[in-house]
C-alpha positions as CSV (number, residue, x, y, z in Angstrom):
1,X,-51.8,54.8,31.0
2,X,-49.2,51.9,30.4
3,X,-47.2,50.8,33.5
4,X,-43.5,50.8,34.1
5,X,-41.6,48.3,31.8
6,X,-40.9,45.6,34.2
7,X,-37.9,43.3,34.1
8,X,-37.5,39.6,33.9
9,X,-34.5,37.4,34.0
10,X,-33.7,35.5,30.5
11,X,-34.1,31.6,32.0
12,X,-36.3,32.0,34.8
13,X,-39.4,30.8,35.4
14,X,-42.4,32.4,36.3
15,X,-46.0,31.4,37.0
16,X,-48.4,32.3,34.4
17,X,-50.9,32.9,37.0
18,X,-48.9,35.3,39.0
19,X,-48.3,37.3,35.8
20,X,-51.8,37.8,34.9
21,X,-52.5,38.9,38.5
22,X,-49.8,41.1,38.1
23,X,-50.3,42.8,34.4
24,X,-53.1,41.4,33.2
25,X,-54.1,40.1,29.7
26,X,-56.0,37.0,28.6
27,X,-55.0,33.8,30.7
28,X,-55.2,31.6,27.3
29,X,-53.7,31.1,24.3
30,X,-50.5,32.1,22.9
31,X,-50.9,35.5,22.8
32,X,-51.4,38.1,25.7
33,X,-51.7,41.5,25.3
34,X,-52.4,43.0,28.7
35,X,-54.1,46.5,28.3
36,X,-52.1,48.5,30.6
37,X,-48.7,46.8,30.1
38,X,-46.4,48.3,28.0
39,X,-45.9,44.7,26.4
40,X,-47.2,41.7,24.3
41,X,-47.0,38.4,25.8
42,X,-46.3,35.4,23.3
43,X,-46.1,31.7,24.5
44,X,-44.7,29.3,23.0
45,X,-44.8,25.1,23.7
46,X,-45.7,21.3,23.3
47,X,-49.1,21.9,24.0
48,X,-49.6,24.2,20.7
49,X,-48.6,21.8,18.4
50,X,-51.8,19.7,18.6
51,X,-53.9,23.0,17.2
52,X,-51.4,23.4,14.1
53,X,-48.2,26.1,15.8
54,X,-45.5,25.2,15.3
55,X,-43.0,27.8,16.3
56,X,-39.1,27.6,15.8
57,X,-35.9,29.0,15.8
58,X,-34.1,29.4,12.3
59,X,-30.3,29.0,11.4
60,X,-30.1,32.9,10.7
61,X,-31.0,33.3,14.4
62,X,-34.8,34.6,13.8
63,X,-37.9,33.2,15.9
64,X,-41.0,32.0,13.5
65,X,-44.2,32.2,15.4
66,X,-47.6,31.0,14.4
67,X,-50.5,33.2,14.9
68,X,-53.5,32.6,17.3
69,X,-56.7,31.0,16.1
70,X,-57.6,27.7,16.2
71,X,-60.0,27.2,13.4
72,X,-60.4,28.6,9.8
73,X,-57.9,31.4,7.9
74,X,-56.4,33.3,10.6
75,X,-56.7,36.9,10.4
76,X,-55.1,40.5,11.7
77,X,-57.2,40.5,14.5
78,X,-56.9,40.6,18.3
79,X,-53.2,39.1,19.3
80,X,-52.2,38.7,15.5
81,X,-53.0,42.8,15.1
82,X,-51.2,43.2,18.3
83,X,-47.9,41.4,17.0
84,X,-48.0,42.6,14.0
85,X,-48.3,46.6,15.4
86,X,-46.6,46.5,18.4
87,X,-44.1,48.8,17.6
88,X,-46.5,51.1,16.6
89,X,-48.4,51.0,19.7
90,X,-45.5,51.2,21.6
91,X,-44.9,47.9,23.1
92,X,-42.7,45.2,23.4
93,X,-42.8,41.7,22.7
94,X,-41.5,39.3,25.1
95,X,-41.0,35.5,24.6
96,X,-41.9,33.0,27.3
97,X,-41.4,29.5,26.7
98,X,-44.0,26.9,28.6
99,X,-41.7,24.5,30.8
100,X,-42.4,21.2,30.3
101,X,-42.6,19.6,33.3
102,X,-45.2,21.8,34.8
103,X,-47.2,23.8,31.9
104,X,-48.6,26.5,34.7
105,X,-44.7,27.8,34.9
106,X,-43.2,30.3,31.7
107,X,-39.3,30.6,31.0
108,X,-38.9,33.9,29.5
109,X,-36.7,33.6,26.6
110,X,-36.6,37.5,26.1
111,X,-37.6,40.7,24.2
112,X,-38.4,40.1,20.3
113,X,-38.9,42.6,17.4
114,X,-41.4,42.1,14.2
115,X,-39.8,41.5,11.4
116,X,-42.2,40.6,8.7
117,X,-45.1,37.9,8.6
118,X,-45.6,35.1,6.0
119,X,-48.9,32.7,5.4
120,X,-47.8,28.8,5.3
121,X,-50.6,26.0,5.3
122,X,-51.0,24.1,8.4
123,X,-53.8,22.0,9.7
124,X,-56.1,23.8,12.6
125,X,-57.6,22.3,15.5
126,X,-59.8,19.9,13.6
127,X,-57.1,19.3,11.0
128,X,-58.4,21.1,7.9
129,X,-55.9,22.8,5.9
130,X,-56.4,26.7,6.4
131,X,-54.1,29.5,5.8
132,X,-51.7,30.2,9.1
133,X,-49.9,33.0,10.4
134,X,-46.2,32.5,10.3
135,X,-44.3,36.0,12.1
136,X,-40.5,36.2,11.5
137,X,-39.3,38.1,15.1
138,X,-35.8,39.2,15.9
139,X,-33.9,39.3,19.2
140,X,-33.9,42.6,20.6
141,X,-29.8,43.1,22.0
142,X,-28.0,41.0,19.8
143,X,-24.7,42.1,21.2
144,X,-22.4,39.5,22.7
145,X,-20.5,41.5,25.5
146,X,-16.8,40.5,26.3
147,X,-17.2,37.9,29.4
148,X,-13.6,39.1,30.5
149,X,-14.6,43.0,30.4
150,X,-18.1,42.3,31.9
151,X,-16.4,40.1,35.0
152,X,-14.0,42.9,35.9
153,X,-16.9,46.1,35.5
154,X,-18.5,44.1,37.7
155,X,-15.8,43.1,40.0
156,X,-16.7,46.3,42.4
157,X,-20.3,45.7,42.8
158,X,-19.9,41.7,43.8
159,X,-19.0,40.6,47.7
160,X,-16.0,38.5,47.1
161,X,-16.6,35.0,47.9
162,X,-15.7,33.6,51.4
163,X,-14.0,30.5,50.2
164,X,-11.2,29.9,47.7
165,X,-13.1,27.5,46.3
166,X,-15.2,30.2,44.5
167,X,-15.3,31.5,40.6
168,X,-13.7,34.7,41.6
169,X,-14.0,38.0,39.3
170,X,-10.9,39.2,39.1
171,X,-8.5,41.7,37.1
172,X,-9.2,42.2,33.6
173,X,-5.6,40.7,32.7
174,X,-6.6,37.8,35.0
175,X,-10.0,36.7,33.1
176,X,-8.8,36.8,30.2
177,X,-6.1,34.6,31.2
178,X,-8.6,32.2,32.6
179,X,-10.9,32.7,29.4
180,X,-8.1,31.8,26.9
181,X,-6.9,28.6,29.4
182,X,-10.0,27.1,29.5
183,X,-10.9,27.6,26.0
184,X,-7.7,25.7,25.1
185,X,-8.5,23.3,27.4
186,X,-12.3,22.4,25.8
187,X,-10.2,22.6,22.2
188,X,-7.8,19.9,23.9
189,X,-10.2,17.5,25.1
190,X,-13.0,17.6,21.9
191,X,-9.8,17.3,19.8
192,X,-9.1,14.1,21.9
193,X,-12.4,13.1,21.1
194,X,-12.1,13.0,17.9
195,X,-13.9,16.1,17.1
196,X,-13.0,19.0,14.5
197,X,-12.9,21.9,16.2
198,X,-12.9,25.3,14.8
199,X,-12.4,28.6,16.8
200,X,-15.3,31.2,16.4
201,X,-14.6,33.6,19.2
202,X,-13.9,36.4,16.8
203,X,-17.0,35.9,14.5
204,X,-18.5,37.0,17.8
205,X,-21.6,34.4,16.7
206,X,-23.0,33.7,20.5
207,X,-20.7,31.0,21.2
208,X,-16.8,30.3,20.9
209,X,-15.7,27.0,19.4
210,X,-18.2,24.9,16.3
211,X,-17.2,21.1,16.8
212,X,-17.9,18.3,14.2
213,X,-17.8,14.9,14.7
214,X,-19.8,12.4,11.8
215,X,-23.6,13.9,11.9
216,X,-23.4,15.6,15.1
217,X,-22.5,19.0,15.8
218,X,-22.2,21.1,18.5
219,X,-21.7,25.2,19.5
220,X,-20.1,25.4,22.7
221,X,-20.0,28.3,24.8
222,X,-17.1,28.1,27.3
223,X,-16.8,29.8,30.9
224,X,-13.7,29.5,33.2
225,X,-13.1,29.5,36.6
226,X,-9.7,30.0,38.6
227,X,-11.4,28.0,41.6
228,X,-12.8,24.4,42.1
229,X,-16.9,26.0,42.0
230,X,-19.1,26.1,39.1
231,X,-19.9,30.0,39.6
232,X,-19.1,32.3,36.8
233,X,-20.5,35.3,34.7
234,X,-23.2,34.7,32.2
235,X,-24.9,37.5,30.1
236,X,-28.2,37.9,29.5
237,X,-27.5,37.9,25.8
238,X,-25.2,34.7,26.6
239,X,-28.1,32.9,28.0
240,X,-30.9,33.8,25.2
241,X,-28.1,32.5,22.9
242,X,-27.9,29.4,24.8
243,X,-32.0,28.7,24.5
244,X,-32.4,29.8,20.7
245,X,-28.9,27.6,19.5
246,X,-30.7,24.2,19.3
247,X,-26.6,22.7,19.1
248,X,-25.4,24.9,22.3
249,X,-23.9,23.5,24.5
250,X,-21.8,25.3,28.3
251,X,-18.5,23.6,28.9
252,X,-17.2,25.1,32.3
253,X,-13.9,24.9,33.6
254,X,-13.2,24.9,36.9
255,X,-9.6,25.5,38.3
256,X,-8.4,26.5,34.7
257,X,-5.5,28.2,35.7
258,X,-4.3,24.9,37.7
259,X,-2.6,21.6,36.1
260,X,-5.8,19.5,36.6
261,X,-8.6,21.4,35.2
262,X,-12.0,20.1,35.5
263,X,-14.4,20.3,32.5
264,X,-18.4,20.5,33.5
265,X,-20.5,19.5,29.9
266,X,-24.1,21.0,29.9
267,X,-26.8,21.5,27.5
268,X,-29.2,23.8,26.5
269,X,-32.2,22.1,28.8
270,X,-29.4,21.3,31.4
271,X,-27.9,24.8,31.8
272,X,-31.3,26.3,33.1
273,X,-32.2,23.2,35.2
274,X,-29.0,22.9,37.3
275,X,-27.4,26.4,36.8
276,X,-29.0,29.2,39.4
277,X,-29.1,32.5,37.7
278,X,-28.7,35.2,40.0
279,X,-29.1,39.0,38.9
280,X,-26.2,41.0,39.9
281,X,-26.2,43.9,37.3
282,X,-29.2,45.7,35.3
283,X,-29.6,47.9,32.4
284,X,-30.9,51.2,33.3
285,X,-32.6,53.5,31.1
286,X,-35.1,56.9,31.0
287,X,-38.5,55.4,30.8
288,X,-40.9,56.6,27.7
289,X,-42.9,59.6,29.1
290,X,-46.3,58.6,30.3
């Protein structure tokens, strides 16, 4: 009998050890497929690339991920059966990324879907060319929900905070008010730059502006705030955008409503070391029947 479906925060860290205490599964390797857990683990890092994966997001937004085993033609076996299947056997996939500082520590990334699998040739563990495992997975919730709406639905459920230094969550009218100020005010200060910056918010692509400057490009994702604190409202699907888009980039404003806005720059890597992500709302639906 499979346990509950547990949850885990997109961006947070957990140790690998704890997990396997917790749900089980083999405590190697990329894949993990805990026999009482109603889900696969795949892991994905540095430290693969020396046994031939090589795992990466494409442009289109899928996830390619190299089988397991490290010598020979890989096969549908063991975790590569287990990916391949998983709906089938009813579980999910969930992506954790090794942190790089301290490889006993996994980011989950979040909840992938099998797509299709293709062979490409790659060097194993001893370097001979062999046959790999290459899966195409999709994100599971691609759905970017409005920032504005989500701030005011949650409005009722947060304890204001007790300074006015704070990000607020105001009326909807408010937010959006905010939203649209500080967007104009990223647009403003790239365009000073010398960037070229075009306006995506309505392609609803997981971020808002695309800026161009010579070779360099970058997706930025922009948050406002009415006070002076970094503090806003970030989706989950917001912040699995933010780790797949190898050009994202968070620009929050602070005080956008003001004269003198303040613009905060981070990246990808940046935006999960210094940003605290704290749960504040959860999806809730009627487990599978046991």
């Amino acid at each position: 009998m499979n346990s509950p479906m547990p949850f885990f925060n997109p961006g947070q860290l957990y140790r690998r050890f704890d997990l396997h205490q917790e749900f089980g599964g083999q405590r190697r390797g990329g894949i993990s497929t805990p026999a009482k857990a109603p889900f696969v683990m795949l892991i994905t890092g540095d430290s693969g690339k020396r046994h031939g994966y090589v795992d990466e997001w494409t442009e289109e937004g899928l996830f390619l991920y190299t089988g397991e085993g490290q010598h020979g033609d890989m096969t549908f076996s063991k975790g590569n059966l287990a990916v391949r299947d998983h709906a089938e056997n009813g579980k999910s996939l969930f992506l954790f990324e090794q942190d790089r500082d301290d490889k006993r520590y996994l980011r989950f990334i979040g909840e992938l879907e099998y797509v299709r699998y293709l062979f490409r040739e790659a060097p194993d563990t001893a370097g001979h060319a062999r046959k790999a495992i290459v899966f195409e997975l999709r994100p599971v919730g691609t759905l970017r929900p409005d920032s504005a709406a989500v701030s005011a639905a949650l409005a009722g459920e947060v304890a204001p905070n007790r300074t006015s230094r704070g990000g607020g969550f105001g009326s909807v009218e408010t937010n959006r008010k905010v939203e649209r100020a500080a967007i104009d005010f990223v647009k403003r200060e790239y365009e000073g730059n010398r960037w070229t910056v075009i306006s995506v918010e309505a392609d609803k692509v997981g971020y808002d502006l695309r800026c161009e400057k010579d070779d360099e490009c970058q997706h930025i994702e922009v948050k406002g705030t009415q006070g002076q604190e970094v503090c806003f409202i970030i989706t989950a699907a917001e912040i699995r955008n933010a780790m797949i888009d190898r050009h994202h980039v968070t620009c929050v404003v602070t005080s956008a409503l003001a004269a003198r806005p303040v613009m905060y720059v981070y990246s990808k890597h940046e935006l999960t070391a210094k940003i605290e992500l704290e749960p504040i709302a959860f999806r809730a639906r009627l487990r599978s029947a046991q």
